[in-house]
N, C-alpha and C positions, 0 to 999 in steps of 0.2 A: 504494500500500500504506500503511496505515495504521501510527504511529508505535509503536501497542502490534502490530500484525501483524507487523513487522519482529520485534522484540520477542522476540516467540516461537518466531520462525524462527529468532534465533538459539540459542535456548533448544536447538532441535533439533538444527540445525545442530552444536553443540557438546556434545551429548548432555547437556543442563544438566538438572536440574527444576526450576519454581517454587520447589518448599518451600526445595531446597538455596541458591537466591539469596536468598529470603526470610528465613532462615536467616543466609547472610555478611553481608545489606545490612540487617537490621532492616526489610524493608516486608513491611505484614502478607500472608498469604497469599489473602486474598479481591481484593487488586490483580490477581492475576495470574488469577483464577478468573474474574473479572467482563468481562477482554478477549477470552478466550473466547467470549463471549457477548454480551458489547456491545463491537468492537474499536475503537471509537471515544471510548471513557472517556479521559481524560483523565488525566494524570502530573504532578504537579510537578518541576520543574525538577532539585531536589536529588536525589530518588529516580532520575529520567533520568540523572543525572551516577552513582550509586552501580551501578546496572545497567552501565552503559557501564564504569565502571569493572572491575566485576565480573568482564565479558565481552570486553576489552581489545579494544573499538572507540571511535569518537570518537561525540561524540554527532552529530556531522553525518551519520554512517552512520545512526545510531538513526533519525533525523530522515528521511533520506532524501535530504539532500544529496550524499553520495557513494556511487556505487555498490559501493566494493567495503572491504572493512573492514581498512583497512591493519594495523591491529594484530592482525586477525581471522585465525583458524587456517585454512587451506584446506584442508589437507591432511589426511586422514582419521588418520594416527600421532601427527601434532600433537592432533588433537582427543581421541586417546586420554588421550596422557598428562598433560594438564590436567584431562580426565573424574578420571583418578587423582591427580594432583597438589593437586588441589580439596579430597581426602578428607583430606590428610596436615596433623600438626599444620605450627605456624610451624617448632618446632625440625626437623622432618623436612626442611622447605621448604627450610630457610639447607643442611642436609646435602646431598639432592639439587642445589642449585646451584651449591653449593660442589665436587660432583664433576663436574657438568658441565664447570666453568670449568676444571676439573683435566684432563679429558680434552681439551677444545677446546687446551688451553697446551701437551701433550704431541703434539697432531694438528699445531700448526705448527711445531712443533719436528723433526717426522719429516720436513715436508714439505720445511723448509731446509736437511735432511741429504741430502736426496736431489738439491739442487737444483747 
């Protein structure tokens, strides 16, 4: 599979669209139109690191050295809530993780009451 094929699978995979990554990362939108249609076009280095970042896999995944995307969402509720998560300003972002961390603090807290 080809380095932009992967690429777009995870684009799907993670319910992503071009524009919306084009959009967070700065690369213009014809990158991602042109792999489409030639999947063998080529990426420089920095844009592969901002994608990868993007889409919290390593680039050795992007690449194809590892099969499975350690950082990568599997899980179809995982992928939801980053689909949503993606939309929200930064101040929304620190809020929601901020209640996560509140809920996770309270969940071991139950757990060593009970223990």
């Amino acid at each position: 599979m080809e380095f932009s094929e992967r690429i777009l699978q995870c684009f799907e995979e993670r319910n992503v669209k071009p524009s919306e990554v084009s959009r967070a990362t700065g690369i213009d939108k014809s990158t991602f139109t042109k792999w489409k249609s030639n999947p063998t076009s080529k990426l420089d280095l920095e844009n592969a690191y901002k994608i990868a970042s993007y889409l919290h896999v390593s680039l050795d995944y992007l690449v194809g050295r590892e099969t499975n995307s350690e950082n990568g969402l599997n899980n179809p509720l995982e992928n939801e809530m980053m689909y949503f998560f993606r939309r929200l300003s930064d101040a929304d972002k620190r809020n929601i993780v901020s209640y996560e961390k509140y809920i996770c603090s309270n969940y071991r807290a139950e757990a060593k009451e009970t223990v």
